[in-house]
N, CA, C and O atoms as a Tinker XYZ file with bonds, in Angstrom:
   236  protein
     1  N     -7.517000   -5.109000   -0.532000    73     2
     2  CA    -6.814000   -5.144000   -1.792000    64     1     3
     3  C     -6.585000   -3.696000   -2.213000    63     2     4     5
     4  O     -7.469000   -2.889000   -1.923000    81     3
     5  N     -5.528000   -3.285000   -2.848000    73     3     6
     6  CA    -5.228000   -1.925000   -3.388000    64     5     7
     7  C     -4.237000   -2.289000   -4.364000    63     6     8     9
     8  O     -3.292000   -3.076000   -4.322000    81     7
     9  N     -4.871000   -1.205000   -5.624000    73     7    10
    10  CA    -4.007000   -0.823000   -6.629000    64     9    11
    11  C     -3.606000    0.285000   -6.496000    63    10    12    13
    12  O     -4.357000    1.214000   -6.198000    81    11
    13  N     -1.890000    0.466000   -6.758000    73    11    14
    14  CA    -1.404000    1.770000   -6.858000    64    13    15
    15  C     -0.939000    2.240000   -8.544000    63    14    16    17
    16  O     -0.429000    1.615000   -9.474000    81    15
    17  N     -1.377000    3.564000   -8.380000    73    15    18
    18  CA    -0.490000    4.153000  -10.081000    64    17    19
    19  C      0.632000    4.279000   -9.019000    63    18    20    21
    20  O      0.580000    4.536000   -7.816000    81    19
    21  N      1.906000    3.954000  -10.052000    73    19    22
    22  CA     3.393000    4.639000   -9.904000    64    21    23
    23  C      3.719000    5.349000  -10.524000    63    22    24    25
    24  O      3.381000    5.159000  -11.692000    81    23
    25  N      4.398000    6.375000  -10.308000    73    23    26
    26  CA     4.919000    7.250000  -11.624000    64    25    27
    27  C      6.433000    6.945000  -11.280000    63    26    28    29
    28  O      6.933000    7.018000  -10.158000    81    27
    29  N      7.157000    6.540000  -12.622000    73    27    30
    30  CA     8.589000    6.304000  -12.992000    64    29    31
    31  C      9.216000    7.233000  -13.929000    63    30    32    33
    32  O      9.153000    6.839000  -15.093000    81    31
    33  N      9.861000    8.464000  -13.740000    73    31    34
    34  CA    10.414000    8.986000  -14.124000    64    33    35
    35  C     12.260000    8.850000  -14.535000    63    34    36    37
    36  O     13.025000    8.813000  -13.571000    81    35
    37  N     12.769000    8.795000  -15.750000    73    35    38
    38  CA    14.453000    8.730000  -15.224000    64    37    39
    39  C     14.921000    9.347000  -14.809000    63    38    40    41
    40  O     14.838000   10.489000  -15.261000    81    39
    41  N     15.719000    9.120000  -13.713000    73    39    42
    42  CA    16.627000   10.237000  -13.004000    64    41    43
    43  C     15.735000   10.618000  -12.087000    63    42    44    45
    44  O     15.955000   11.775000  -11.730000    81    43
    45  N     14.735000   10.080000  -11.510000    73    43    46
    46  CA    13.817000   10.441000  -10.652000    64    45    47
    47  C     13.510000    8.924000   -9.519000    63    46    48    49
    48  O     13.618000    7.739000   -9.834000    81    47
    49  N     13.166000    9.436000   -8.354000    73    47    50
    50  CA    12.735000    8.612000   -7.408000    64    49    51
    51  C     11.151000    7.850000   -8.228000    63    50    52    53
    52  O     10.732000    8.518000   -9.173000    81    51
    53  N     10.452000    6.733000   -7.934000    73    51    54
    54  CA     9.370000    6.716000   -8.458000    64    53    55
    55  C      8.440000    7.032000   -7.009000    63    54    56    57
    56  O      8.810000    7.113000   -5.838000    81    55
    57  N      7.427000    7.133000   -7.475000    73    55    58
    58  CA     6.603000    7.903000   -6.793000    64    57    59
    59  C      4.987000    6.944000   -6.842000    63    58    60    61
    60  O      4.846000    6.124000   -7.748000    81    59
    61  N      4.025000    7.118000   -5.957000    73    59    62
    62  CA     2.954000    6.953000   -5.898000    64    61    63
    63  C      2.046000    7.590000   -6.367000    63    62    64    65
    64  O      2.460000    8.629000   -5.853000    81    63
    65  N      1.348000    7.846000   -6.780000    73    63    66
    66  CA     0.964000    8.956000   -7.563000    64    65    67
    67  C     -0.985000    9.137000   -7.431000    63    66    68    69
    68  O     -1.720000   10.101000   -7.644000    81    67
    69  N     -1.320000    7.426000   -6.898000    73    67    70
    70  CA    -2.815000    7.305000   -6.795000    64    69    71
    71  C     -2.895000    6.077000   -6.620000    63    70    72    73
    72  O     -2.185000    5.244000   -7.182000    81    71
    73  N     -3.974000    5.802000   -5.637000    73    71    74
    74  CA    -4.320000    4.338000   -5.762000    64    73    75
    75  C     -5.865000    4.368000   -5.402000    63    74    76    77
    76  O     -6.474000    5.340000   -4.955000    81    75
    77  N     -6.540000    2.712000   -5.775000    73    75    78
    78  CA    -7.553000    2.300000   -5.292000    64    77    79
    79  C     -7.940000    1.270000   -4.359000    63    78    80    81
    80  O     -7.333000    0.200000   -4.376000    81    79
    81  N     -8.911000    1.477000   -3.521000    73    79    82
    82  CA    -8.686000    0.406000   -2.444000    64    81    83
    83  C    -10.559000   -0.213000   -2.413000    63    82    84    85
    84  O    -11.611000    0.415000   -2.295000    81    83
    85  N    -10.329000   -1.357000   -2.544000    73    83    86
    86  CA   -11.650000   -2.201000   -2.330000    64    85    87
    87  C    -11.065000   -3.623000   -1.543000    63    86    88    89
    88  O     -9.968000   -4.000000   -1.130000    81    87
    89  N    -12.195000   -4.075000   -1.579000    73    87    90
    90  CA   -11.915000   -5.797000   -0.560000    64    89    91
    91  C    -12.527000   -6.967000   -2.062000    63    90    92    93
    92  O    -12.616000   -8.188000   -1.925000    81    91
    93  N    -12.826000   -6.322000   -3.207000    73    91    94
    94  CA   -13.076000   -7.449000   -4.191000    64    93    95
    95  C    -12.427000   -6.741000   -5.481000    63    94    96    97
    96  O    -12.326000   -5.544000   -5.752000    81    95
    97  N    -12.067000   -7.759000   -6.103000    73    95    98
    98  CA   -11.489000   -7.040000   -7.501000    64    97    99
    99  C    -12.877000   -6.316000   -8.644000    63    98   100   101
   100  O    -12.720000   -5.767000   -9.734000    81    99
   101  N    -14.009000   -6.548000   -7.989000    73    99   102
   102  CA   -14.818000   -5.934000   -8.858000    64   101   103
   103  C    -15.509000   -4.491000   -8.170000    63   102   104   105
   104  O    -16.220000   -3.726000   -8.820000    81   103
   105  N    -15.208000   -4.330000   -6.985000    73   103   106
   106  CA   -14.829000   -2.857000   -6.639000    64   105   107
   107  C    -13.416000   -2.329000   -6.749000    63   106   108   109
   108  O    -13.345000   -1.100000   -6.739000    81   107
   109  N    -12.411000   -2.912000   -6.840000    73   107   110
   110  CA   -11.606000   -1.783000   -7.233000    64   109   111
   111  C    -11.985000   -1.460000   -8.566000    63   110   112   113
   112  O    -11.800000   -0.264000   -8.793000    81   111
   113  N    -12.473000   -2.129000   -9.576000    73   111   114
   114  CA   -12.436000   -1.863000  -10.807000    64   113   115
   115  C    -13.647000   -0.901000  -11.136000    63   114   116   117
   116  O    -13.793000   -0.313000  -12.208000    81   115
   117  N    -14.266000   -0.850000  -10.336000    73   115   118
   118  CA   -15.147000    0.075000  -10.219000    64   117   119
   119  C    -14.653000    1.546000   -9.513000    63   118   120   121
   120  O    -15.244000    2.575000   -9.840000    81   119
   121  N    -13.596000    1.586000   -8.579000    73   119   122
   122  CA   -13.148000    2.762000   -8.679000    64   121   123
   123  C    -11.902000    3.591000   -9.458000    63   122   124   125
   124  O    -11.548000    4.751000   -9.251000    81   123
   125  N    -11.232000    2.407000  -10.631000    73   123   126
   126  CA   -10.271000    2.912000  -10.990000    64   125   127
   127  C    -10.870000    4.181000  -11.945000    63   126   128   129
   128  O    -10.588000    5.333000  -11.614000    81   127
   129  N    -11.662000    3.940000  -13.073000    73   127   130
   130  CA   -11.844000    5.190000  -13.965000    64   129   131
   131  C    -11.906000    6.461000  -13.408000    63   130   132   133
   132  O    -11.538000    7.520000  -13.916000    81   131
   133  N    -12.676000    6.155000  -11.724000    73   131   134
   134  CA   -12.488000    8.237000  -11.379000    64   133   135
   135  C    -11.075000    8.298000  -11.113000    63   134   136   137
   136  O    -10.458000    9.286000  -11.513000    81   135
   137  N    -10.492000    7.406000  -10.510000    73   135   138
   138  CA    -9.284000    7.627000  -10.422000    64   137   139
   139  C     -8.160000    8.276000  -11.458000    63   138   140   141
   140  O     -7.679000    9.405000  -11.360000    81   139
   141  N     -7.867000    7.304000  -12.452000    73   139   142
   142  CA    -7.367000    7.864000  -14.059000    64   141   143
   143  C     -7.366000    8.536000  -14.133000    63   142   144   145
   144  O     -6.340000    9.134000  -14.458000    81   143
   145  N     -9.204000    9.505000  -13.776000    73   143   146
   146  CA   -10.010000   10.757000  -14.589000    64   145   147
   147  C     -9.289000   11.742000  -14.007000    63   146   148   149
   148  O     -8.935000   12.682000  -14.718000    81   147
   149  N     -8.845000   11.711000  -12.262000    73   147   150
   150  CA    -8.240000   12.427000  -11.246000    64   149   151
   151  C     -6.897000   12.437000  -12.146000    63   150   152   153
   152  O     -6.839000   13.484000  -12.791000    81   151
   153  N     -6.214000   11.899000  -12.290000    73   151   154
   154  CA    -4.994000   11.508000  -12.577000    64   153   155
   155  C     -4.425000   12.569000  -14.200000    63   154   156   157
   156  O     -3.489000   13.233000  -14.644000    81   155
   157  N     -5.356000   12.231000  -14.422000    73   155   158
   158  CA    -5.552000   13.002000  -15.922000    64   157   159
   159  C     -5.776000   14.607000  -16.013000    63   158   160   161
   160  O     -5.440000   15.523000  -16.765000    81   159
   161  N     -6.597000   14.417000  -14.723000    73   159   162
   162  CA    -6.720000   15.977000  -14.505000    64   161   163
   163  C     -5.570000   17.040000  -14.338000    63   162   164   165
   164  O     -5.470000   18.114000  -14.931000    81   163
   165  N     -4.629000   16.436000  -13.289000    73   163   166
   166  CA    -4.321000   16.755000  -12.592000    64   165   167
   167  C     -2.735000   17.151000  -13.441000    63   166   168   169
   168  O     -2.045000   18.165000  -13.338000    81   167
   169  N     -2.531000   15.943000  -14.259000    73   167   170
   170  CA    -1.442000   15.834000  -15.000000    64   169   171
   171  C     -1.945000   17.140000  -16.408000    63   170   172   173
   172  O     -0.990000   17.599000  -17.035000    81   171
   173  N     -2.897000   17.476000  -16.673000    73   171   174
   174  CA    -3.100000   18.454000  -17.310000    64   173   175
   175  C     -3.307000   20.051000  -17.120000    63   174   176   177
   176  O     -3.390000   21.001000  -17.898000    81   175
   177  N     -3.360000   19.864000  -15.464000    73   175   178
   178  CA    -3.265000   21.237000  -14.702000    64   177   179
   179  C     -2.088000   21.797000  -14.394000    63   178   180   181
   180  O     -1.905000   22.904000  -13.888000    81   179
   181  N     -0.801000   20.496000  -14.918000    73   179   182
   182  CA     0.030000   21.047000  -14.213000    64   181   183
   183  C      1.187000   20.828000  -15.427000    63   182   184   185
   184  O      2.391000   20.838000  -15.171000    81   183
   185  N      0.623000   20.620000  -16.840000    73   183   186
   186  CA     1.054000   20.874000  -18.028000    64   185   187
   187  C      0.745000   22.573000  -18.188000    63   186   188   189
   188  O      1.460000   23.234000  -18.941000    81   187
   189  N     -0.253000   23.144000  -17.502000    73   187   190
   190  CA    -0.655000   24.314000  -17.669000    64   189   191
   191  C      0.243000   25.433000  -17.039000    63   190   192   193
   192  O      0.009000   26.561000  -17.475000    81   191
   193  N      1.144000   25.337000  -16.174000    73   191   194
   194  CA     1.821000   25.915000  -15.579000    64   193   195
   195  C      3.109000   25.649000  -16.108000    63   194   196   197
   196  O      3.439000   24.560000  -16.577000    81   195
   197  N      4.069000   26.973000  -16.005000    73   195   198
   198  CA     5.125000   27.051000  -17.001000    64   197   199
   199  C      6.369000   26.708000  -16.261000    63   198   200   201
   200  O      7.298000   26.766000  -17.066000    81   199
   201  N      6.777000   26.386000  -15.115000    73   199   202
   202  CA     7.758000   26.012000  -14.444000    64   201   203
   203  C      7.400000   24.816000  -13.487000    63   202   204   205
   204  O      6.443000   24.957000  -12.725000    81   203
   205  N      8.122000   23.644000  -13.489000    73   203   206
   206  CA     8.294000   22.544000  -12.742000    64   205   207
   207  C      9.283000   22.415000  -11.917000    63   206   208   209
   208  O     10.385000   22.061000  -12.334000    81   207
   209  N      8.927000   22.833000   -9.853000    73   207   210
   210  CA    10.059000   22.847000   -9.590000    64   209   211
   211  C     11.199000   22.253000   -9.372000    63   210   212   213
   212  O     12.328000   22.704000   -9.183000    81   211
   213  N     10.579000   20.671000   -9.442000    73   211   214
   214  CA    11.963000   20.043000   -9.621000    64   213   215
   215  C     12.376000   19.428000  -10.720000    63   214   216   217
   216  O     13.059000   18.404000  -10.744000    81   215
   217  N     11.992000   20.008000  -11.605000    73   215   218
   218  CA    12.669000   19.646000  -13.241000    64   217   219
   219  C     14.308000   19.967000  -13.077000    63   218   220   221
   220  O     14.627000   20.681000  -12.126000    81   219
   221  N     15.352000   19.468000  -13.966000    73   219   222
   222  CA    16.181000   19.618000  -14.359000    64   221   223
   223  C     16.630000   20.689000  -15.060000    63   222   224   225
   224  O     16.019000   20.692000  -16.129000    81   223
   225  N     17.319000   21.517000  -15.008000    73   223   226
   226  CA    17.838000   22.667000  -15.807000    64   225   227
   227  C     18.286000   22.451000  -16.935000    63   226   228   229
   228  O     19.283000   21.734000  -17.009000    81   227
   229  N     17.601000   23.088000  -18.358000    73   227   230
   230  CA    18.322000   22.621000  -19.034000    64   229   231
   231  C     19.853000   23.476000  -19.483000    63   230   232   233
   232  O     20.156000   24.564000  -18.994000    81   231
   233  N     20.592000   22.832000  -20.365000    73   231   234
   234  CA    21.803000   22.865000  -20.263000    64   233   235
   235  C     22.530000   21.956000  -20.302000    63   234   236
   236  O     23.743000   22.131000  -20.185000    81   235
């Protein structure tokens, strides 16, 4: 069994972004929170940096 995060952006391909994989629904649910936590991280490390290279130009 596996859960995936998607990330859906407009104007963007969607993307995979993280998943969890167990054989019972009460282990995946046991690994989603580090997951998130990863997820969260990661999305805040890269709020930290001032250029996104495939952002859109604005204009």
């Amino acid at each position: 069994m596996k859960v995936e995060v998607i990330l859906r952006a407009e104007g963007q391909p969607q993307a995979v972004v993280g998943e969890a994989e167990g054989d019972t629904w009460p282990e995946i649910r046991e690994a989603l929170p580090a997951l998130l936590r990863e997820l969260a991280e990661e999305l805040a490390q890269s709020m930290d940096r001032e250029e996104v290279s495939d952002a859109a130009a604005d204009g």
